[in-house]
LOLUM-55798 format. One record per residue: residue number from 1; residue in three letters; x negated, y negated, z negated of N, C-alpha, C, O, CB in turn. Coordinates in nm, 4 decimals. Each point is the difference from the previous one (the first is absolute). Glycine has a CB too. Layout:
% LOLUM-55798
{n: NUM	res: ALA	n.X: X	n.Y: Y	n.Z: Z	ca.X: X	ca.Y: Y	ca.Z: Z	c.X: X	c.Y: Y	c.Z: Z	o.X: X	o.Y: Y	o.Z: Z	cb.X: X	cb.Y: Y	cb.Z: Z}
...
% end
This chain:
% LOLUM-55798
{n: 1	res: UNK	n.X: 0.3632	n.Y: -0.4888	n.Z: -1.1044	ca.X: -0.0366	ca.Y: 0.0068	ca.Z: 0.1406	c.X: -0.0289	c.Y: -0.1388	c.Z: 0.0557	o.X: -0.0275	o.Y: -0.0054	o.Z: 0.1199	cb.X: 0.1673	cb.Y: 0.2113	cb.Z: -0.0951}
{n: 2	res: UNK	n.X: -0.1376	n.Y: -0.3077	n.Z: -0.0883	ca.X: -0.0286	ca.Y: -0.1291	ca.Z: 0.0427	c.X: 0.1538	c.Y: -0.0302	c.Z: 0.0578	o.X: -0.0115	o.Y: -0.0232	o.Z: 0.1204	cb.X: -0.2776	cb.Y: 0.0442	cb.Z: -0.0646}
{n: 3	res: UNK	n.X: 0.3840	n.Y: -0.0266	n.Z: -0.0840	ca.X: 0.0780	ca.Y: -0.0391	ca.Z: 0.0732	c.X: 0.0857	c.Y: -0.1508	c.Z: -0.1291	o.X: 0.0217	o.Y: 0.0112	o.Z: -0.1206	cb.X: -0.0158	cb.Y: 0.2942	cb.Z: 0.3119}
{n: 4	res: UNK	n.X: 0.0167	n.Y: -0.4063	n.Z: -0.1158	ca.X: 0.0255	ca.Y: -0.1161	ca.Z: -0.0528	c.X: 0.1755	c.Y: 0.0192	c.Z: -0.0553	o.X: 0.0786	o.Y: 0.0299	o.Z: 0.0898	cb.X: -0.2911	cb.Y: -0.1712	cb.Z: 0.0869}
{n: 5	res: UNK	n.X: 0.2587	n.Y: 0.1280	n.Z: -0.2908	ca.X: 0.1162	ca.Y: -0.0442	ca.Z: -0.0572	c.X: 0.0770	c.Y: -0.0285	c.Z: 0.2121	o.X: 0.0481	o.Y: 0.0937	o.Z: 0.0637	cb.X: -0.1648	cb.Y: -0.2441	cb.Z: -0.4224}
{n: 6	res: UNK	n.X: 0.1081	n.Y: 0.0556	n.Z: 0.3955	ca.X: 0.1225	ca.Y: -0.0403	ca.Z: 0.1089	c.X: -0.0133	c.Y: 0.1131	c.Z: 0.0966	o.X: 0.1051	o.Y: 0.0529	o.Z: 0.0362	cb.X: -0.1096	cb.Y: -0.3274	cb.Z: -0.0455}
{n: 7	res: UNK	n.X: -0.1187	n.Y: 0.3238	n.Z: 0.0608	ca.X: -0.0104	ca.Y: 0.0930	ca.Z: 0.0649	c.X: 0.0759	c.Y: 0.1135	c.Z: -0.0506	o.X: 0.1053	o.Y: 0.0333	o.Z: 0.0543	cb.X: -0.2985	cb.Y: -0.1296	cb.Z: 0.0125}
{n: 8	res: UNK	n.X: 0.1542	n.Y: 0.1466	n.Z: -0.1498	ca.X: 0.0504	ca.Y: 0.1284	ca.Z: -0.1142	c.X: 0.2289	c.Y: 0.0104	c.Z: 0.0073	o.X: 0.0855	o.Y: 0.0876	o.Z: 0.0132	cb.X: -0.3971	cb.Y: -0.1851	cb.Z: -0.2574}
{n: 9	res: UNK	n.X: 0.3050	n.Y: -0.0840	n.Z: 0.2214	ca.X: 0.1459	ca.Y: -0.0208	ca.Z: 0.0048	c.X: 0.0750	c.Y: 0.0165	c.Z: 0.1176	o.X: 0.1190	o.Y: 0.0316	o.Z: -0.0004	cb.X: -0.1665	cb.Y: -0.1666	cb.Z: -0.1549}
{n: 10	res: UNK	n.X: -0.0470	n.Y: 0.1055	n.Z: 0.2971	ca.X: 0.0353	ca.Y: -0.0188	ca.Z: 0.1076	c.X: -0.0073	c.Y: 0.1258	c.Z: 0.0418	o.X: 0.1047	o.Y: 0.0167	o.Z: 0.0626	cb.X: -0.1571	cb.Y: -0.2344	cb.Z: -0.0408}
{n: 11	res: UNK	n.X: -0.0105	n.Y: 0.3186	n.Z: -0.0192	ca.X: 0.0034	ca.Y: 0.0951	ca.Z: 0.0352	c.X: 0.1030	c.Y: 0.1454	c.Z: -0.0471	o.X: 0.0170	o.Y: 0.1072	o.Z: 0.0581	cb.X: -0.2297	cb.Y: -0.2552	cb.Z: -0.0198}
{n: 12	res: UNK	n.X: 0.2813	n.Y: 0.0811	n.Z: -0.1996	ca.X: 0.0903	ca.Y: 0.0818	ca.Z: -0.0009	c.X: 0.1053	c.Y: -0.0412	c.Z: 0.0502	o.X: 0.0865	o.Y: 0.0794	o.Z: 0.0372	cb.X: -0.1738	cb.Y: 0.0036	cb.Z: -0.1868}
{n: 13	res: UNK	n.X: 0.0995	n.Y: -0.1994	n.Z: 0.1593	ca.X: 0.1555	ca.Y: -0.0220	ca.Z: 0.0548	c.X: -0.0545	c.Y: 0.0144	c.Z: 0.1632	o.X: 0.0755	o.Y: -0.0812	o.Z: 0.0536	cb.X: 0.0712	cb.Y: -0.1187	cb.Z: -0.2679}
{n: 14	res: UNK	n.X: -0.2200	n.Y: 0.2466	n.Z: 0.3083	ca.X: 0.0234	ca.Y: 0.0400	ca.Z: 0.1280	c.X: 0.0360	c.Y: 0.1257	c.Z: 0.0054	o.X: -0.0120	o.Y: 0.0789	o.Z: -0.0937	cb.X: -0.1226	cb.Y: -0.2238	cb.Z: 0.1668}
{n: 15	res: UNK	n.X: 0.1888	n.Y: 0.1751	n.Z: 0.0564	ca.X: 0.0999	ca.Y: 0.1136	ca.Z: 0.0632	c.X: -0.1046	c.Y: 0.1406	c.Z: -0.0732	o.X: -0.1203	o.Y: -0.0019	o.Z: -0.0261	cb.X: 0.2380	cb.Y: -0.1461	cb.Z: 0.3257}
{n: 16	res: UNK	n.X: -0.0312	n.Y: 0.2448	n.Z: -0.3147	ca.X: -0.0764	ca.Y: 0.1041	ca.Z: -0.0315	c.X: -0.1236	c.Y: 0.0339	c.Z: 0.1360	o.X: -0.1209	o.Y: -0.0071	o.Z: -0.0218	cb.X: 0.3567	cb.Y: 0.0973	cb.Z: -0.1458}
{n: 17	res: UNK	n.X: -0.2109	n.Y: -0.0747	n.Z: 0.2263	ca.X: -0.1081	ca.Y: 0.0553	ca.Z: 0.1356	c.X: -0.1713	c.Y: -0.1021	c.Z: -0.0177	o.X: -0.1097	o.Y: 0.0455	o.Z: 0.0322	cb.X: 0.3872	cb.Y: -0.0031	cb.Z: 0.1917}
{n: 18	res: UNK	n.X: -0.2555	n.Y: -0.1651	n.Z: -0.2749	ca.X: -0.1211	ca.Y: -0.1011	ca.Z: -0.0011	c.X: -0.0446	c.Y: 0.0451	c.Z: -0.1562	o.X: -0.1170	o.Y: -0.0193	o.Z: -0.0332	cb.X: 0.2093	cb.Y: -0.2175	cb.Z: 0.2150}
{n: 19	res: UNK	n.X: 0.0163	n.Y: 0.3059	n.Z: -0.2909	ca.X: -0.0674	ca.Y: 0.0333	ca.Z: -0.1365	c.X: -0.0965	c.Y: 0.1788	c.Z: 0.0795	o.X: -0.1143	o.Y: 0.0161	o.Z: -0.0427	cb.X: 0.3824	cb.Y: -0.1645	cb.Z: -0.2090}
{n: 20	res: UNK	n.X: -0.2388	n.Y: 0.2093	n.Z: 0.3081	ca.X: -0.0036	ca.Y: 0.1218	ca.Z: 0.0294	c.X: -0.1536	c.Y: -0.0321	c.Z: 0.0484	o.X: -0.0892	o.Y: 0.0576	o.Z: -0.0623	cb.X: 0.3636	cb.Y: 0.0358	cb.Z: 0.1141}
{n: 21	res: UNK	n.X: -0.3094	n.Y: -0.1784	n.Z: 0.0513	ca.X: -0.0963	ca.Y: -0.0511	ca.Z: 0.0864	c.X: -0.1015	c.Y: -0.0195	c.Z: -0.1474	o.X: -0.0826	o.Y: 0.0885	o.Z: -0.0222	cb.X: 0.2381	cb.Y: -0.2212	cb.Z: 0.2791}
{n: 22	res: UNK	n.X: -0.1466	n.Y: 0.0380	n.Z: -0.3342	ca.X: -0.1155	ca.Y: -0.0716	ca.Z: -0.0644	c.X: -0.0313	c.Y: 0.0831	c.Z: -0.1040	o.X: -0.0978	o.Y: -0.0243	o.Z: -0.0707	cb.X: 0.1551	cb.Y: -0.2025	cb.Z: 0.1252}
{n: 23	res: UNK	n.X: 0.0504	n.Y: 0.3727	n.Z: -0.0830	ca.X: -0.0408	ca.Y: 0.0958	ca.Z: -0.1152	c.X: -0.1008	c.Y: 0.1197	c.Z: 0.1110	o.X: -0.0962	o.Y: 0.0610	o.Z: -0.0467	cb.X: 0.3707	cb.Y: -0.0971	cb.Z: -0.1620}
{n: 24	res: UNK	n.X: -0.2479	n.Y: 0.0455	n.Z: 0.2963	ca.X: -0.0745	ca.Y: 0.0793	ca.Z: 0.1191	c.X: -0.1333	c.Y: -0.0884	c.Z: 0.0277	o.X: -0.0952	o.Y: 0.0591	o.Z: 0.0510	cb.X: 0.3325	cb.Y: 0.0416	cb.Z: 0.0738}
{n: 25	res: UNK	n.X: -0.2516	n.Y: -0.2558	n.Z: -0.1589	ca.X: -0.1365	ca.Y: -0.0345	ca.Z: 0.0491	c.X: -0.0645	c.Y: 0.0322	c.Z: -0.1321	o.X: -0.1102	o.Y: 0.0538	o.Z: -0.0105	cb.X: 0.1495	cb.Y: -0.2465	cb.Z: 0.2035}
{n: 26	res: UNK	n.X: 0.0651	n.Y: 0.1424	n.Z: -0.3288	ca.X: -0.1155	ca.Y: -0.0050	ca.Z: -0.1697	c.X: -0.0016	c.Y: 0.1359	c.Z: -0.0097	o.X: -0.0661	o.Y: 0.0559	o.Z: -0.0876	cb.X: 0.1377	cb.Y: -0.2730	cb.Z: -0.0852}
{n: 27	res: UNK	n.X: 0.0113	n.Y: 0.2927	n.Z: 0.2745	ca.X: -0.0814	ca.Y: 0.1725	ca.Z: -0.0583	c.X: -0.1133	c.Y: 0.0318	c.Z: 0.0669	o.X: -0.0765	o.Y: 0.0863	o.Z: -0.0431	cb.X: 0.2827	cb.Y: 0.0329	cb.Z: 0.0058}
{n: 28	res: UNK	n.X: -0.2297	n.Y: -0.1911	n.Z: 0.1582	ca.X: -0.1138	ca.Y: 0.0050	ca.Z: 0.0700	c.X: -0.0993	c.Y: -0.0149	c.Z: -0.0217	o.X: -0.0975	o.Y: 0.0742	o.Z: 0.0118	cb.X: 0.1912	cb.Y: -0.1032	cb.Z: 0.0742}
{n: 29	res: UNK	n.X: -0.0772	n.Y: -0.1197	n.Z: -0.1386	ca.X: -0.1298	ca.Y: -0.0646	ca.Z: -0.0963	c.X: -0.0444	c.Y: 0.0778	c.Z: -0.1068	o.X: -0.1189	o.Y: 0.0309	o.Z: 0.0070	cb.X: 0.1975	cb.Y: -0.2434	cb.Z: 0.0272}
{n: 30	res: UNK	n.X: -0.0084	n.Y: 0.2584	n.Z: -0.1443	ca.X: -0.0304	ca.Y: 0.0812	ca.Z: -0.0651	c.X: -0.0274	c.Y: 0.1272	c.Z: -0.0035	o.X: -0.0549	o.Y: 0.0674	o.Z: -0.0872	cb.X: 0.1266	cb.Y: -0.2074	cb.Z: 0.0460}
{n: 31	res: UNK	n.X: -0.0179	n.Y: 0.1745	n.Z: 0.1701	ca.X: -0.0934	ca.Y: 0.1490	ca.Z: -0.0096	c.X: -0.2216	c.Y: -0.0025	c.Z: 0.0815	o.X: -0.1024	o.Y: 0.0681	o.Z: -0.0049	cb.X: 0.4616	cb.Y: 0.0772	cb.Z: 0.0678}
{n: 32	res: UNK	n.X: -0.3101	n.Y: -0.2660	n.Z: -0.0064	ca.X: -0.1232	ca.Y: -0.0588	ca.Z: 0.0561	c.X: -0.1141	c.Y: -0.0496	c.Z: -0.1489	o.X: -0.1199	o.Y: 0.0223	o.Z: -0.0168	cb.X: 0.2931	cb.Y: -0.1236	cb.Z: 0.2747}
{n: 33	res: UNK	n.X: -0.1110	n.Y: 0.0562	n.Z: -0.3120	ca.X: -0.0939	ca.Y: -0.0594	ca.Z: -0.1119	c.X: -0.0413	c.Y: 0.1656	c.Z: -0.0678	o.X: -0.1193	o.Y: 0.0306	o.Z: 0.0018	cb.X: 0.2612	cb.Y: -0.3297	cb.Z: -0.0660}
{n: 34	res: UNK	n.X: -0.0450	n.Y: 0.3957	n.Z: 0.0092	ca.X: 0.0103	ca.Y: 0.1174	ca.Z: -0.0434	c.X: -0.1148	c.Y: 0.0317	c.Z: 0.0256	o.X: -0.0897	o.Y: 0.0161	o.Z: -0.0827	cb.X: 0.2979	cb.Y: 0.0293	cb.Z: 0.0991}
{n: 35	res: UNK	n.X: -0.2189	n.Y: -0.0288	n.Z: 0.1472	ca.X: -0.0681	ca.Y: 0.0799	ca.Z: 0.0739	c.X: -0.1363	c.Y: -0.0651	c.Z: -0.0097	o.X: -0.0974	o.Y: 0.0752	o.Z: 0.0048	cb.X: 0.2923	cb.Y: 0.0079	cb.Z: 0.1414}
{n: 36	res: UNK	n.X: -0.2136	n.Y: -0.2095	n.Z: -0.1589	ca.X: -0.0753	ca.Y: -0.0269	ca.Z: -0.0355	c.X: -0.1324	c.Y: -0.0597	c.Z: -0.1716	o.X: -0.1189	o.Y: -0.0276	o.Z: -0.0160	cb.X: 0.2947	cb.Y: 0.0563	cb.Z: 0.2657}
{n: 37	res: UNK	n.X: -0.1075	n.Y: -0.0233	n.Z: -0.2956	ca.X: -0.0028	ca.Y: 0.0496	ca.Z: -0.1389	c.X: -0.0562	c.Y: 0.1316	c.Z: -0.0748	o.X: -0.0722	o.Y: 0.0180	o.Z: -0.0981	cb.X: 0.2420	cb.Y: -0.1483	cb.Z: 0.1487}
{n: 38	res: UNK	n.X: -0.0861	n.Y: 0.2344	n.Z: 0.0646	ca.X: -0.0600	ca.Y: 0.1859	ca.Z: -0.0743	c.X: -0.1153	c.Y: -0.0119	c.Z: 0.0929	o.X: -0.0989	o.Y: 0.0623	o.Z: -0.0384	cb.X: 0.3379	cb.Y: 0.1440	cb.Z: -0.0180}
{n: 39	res: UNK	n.X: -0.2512	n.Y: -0.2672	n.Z: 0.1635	ca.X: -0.1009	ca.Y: 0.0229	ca.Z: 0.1019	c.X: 0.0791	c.Y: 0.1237	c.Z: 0.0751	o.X: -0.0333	o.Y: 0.1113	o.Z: -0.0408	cb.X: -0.2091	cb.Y: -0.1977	cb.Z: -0.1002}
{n: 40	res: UNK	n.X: 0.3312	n.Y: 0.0835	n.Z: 0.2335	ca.X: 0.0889	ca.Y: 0.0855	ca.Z: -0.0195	c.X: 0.0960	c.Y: 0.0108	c.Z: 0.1481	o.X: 0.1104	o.Y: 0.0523	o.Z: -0.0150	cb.X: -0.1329	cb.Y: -0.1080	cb.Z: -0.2664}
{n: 41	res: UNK	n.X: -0.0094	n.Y: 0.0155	n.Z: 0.4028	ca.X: 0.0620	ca.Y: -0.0391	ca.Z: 0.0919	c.X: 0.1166	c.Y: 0.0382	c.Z: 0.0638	o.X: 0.0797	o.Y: -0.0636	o.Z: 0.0689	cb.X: -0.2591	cb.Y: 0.0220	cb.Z: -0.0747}
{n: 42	res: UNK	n.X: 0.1722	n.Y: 0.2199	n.Z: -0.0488	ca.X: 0.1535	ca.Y: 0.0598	ca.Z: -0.0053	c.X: 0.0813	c.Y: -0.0841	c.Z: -0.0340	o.X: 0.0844	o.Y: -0.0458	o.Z: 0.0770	cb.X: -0.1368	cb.Y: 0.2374	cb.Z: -0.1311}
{n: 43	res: UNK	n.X: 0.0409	n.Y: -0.2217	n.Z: -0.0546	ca.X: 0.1283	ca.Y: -0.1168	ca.Z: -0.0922	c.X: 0.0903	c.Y: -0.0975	c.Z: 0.0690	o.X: 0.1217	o.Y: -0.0099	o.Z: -0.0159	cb.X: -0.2875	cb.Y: -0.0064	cb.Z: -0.1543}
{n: 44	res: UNK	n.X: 0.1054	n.Y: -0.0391	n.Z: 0.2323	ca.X: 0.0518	ca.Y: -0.1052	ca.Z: 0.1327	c.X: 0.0631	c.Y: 0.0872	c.Z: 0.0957	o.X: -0.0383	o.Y: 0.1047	o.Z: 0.0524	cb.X: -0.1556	cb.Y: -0.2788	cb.Z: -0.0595}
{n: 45	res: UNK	n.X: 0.3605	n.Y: 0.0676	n.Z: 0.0235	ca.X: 0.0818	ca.Y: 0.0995	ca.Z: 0.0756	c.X: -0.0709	c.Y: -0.0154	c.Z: 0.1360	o.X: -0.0870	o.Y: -0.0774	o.Z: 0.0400	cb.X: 0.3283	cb.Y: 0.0618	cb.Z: -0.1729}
{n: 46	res: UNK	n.X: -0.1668	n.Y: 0.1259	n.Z: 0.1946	ca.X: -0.0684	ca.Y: -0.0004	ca.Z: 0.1542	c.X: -0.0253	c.Y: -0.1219	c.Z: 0.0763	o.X: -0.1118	o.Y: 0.0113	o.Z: 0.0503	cb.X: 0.2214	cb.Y: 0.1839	cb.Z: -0.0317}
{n: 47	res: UNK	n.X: -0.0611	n.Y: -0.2958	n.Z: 0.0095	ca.X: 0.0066	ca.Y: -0.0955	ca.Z: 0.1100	c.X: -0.0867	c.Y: -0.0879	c.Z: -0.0963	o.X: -0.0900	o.Y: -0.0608	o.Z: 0.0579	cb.X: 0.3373	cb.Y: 0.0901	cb.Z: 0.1013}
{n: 48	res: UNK	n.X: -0.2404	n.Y: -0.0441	n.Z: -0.2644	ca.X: -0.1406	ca.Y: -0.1249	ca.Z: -0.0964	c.X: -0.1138	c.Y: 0.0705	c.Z: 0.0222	o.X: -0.1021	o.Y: -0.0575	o.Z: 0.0376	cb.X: 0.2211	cb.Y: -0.0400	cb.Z: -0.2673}
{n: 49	res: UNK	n.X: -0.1134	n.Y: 0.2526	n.Z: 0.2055	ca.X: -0.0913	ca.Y: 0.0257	ca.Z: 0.0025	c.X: -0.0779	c.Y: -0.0018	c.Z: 0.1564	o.X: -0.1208	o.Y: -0.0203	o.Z: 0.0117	cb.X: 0.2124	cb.Y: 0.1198	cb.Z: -0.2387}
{n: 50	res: UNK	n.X: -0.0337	n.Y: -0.0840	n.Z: 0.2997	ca.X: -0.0550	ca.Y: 0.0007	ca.Z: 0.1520	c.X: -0.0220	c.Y: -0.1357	c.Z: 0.0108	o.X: -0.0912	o.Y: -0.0046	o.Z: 0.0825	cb.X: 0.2142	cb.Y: 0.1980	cb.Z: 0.0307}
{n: 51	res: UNK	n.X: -0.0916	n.Y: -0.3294	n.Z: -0.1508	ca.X: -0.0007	ca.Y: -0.1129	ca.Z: 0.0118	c.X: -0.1379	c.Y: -0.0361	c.Z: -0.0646	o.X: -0.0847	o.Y: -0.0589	o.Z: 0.0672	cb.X: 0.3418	cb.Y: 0.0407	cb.Z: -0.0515}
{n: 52	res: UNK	n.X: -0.2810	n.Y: 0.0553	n.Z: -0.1526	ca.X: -0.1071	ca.Y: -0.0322	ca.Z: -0.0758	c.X: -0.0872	c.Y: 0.0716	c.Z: 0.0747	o.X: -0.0645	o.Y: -0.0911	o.Z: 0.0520	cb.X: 0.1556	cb.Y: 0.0475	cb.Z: -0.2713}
{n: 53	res: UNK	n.X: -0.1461	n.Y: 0.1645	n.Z: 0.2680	ca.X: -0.0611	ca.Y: 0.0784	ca.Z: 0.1023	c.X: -0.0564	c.Y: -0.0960	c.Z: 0.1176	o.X: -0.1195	o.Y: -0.0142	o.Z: 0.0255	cb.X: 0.2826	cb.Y: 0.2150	cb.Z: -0.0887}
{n: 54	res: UNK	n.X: -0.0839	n.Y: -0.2476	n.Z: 0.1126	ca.X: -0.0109	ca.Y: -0.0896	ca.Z: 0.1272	c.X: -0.0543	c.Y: -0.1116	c.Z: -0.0477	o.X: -0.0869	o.Y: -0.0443	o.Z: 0.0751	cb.X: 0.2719	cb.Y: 0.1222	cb.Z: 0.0493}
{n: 55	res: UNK	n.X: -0.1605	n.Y: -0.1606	n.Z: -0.2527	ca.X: -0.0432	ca.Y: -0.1132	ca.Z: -0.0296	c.X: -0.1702	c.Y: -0.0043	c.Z: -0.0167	o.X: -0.0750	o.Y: -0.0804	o.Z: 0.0553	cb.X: 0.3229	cb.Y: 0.0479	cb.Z: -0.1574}
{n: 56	res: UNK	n.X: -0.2855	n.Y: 0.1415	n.Z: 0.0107	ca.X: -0.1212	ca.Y: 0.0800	ca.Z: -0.0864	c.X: -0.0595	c.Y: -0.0266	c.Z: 0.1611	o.X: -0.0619	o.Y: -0.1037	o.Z: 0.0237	cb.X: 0.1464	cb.Y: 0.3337	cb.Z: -0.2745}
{n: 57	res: UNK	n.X: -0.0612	n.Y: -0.1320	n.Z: 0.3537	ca.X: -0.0993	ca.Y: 0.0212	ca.Z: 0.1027	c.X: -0.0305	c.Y: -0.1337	c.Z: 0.0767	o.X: -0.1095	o.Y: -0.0037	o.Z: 0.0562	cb.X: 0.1896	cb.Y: 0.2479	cb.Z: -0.0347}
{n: 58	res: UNK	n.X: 0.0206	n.Y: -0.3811	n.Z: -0.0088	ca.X: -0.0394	ca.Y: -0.1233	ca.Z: 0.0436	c.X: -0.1084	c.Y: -0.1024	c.Z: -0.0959	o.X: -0.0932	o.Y: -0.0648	o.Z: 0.0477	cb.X: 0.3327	cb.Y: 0.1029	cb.Z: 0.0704}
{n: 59	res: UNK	n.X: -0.2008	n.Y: -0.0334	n.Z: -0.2619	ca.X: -0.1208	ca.Y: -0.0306	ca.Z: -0.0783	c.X: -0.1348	c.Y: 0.0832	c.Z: 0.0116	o.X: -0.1077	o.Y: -0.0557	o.Z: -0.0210	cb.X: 0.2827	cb.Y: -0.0202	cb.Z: -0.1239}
{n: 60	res: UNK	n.X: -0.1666	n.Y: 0.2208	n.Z: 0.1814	ca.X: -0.1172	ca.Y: 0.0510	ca.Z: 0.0173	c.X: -0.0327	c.Y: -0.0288	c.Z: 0.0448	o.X: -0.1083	o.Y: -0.0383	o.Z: -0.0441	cb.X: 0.1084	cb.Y: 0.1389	cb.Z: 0.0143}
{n: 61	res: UNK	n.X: 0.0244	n.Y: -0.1376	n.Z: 0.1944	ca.X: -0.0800	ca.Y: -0.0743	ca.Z: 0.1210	c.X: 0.0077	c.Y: -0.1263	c.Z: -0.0019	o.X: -0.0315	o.Y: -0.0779	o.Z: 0.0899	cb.X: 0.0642	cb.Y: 0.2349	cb.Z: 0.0440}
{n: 62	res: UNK	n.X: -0.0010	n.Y: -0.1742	n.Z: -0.2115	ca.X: -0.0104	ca.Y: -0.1586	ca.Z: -0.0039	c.X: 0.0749	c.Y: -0.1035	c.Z: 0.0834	o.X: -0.0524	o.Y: -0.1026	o.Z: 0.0435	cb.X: -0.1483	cb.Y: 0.1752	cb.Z: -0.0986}
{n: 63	res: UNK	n.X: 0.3194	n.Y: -0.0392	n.Z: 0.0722	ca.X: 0.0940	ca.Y: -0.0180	ca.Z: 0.1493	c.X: 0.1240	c.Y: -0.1097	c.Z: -0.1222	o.X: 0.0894	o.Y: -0.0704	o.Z: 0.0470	cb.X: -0.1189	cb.Y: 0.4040	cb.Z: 0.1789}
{n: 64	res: UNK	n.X: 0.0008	n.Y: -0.3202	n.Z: -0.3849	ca.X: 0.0186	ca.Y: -0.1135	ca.Z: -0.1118	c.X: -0.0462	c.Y: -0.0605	c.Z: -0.0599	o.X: -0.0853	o.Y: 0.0581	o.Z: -0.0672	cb.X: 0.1673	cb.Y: 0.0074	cb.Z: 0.0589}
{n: 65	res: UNK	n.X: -0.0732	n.Y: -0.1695	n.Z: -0.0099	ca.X: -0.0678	ca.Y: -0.1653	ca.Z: -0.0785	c.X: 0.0550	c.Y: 0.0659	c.Z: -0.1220	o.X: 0.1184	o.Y: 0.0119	o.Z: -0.0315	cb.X: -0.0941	cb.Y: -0.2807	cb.Z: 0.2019}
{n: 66	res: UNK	n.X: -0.1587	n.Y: 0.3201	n.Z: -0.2498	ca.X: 0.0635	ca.Y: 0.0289	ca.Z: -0.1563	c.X: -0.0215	c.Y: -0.1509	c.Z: -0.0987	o.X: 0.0255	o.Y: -0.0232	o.Z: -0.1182	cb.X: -0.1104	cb.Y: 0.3283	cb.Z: 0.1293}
{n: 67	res: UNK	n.X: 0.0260	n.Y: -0.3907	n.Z: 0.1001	ca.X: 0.0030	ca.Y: -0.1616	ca.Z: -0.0700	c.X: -0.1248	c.Y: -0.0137	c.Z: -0.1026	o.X: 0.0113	o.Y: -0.0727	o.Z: -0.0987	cb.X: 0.2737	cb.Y: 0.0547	cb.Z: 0.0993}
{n: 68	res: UNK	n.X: -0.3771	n.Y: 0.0734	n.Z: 0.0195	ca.X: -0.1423	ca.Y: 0.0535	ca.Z: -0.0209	c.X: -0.0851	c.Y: -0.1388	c.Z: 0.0161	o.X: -0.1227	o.Y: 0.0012	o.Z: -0.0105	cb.X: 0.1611	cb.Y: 0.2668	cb.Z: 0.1154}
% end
């Protein structure tokens, strides 16, 4: 997942509630990539998926610097 040796270390020794948080964001991410991968948008839990939704329609209009 890209995550660095100190990071990786630092994050198990924090309180359970901050391990709970960052397995709830890498499940996020990964069901987002999932979803994007099968071509597949179900896949992405609800709130990524409404997020990626919202993102998609500001690059459509162009309302983002895709750095073009």
């Amino acid at each position: 997942m890209g995550v660095s040796l100190r990071d990786y270390t630092a994050l198990e020794s924090s309180p359970s509630d901050s391990i709970r948080r960052s397995h709830v964001l890498a499940a996020s991410v990964l069901s987002l990539e999932q979803a994007i991968a099968r071509q597949d948008i179900s896949l992405a839990r609800p709130r990524i998926r409404e997020l990626a939704l919202q993102y998609a329609t500001l690059v459509n209009t162009g309302a983002v610097d895709m750095g073009d």
